[in-house]
Every structure is written in C-alpha cells, then in structure tokens.
C-alpha positions as CSV (number, residue, x, y, z in Angstrom):
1,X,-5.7,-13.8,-2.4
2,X,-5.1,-16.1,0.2
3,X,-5.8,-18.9,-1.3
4,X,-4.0,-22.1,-1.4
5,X,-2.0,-22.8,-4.4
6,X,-1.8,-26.8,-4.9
7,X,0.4,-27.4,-7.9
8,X,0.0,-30.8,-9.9
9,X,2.6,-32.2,-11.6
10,X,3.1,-30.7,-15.4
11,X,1.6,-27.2,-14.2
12,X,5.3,-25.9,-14.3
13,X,8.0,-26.5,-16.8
14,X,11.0,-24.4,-16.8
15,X,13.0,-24.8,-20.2
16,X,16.8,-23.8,-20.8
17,X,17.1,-24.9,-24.4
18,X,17.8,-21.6,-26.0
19,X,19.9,-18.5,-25.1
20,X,17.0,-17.8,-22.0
21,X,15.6,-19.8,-19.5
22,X,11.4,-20.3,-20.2
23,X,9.1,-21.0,-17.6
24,X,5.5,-22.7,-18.6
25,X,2.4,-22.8,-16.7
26,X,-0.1,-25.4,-17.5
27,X,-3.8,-23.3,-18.0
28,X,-5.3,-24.3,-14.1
29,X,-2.2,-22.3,-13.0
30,X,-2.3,-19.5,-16.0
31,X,-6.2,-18.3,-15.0
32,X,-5.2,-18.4,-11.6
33,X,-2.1,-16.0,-12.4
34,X,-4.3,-13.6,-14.6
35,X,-7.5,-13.2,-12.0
36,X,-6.4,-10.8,-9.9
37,X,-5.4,-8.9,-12.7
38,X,-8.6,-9.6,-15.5
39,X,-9.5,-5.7,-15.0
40,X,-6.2,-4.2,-15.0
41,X,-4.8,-1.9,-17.5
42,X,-1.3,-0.6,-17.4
43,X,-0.1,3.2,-18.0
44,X,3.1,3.7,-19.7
45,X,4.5,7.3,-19.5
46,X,6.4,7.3,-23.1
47,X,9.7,10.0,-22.0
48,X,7.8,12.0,-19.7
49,X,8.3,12.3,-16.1
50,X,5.1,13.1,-14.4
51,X,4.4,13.2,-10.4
52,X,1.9,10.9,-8.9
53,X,-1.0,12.9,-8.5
54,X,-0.9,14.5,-11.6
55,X,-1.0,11.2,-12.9
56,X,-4.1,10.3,-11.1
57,X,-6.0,13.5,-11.6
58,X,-5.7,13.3,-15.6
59,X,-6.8,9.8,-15.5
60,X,-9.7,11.1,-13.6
61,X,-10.3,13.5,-16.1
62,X,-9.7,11.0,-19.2
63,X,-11.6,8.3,-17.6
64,X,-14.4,10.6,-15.9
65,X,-17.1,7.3,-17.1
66,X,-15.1,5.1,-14.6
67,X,-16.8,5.7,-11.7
68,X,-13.9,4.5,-8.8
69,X,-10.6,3.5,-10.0
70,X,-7.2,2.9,-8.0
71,X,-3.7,4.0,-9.2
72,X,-0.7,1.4,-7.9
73,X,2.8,3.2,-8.6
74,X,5.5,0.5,-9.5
C-alpha cells in the first residue's frame, strides 16, 4: 500500500454541526479506504477472554474450507 494518495478538493469534509465532529470522504477516497480491507472479517470475543493461539486454532477448525488465513491481534 504504497501508493500515492492525491486528494482533490471535496474528497474530505469534516462537519462540527452536531454534538460530534463528522468526517466525509467523497467515493474515489471511500474504495480506496475499504480495498485493503474488501476480504476482511472481524472476530469479536463477546465476555470471554481467550489467548491468541487458541484463537487461531478454533478458527482453523471452524473455517477448515479456508485454505490459508492470517489472524492480526488489535
């Protein structure tokens, strides 16, 4: 993703009308946002505490179709 980013004007509007700030992105800058991303899915652990390679070794087990898959901790 080292791309060059060349923003036009109107691609960004940042708003402070209501109680938060809003930022808008025209849709050039929106698809670029969401590329990397187009094939994600995100894992939330409801209550639970659960180590990092558990994690990953049920997902293997869930998703055992999936043949390679990667695992980012936030």
């Amino acid at each position: 993703m080292d791309e060059e980013w060349n923003f036009e004007p109107g691609d960004v509007t940042v708003g402070d009308d209501g109680a938060m700030p809003t930022i808008k992105f025209s849709q050039r800058i929106h698809e670029k946002l969401v590329k990397p991303w187009q094939n994600s899915v995100v894992v939330k652990l409801l209550g639970r505490n659960i180590g990092y390679k558990v994690l990953c070794n049920r997902l293997k087990v869930m998703w055992h179709m999936i043949p390679d898959f990667s695992v980012i901790d936030f």
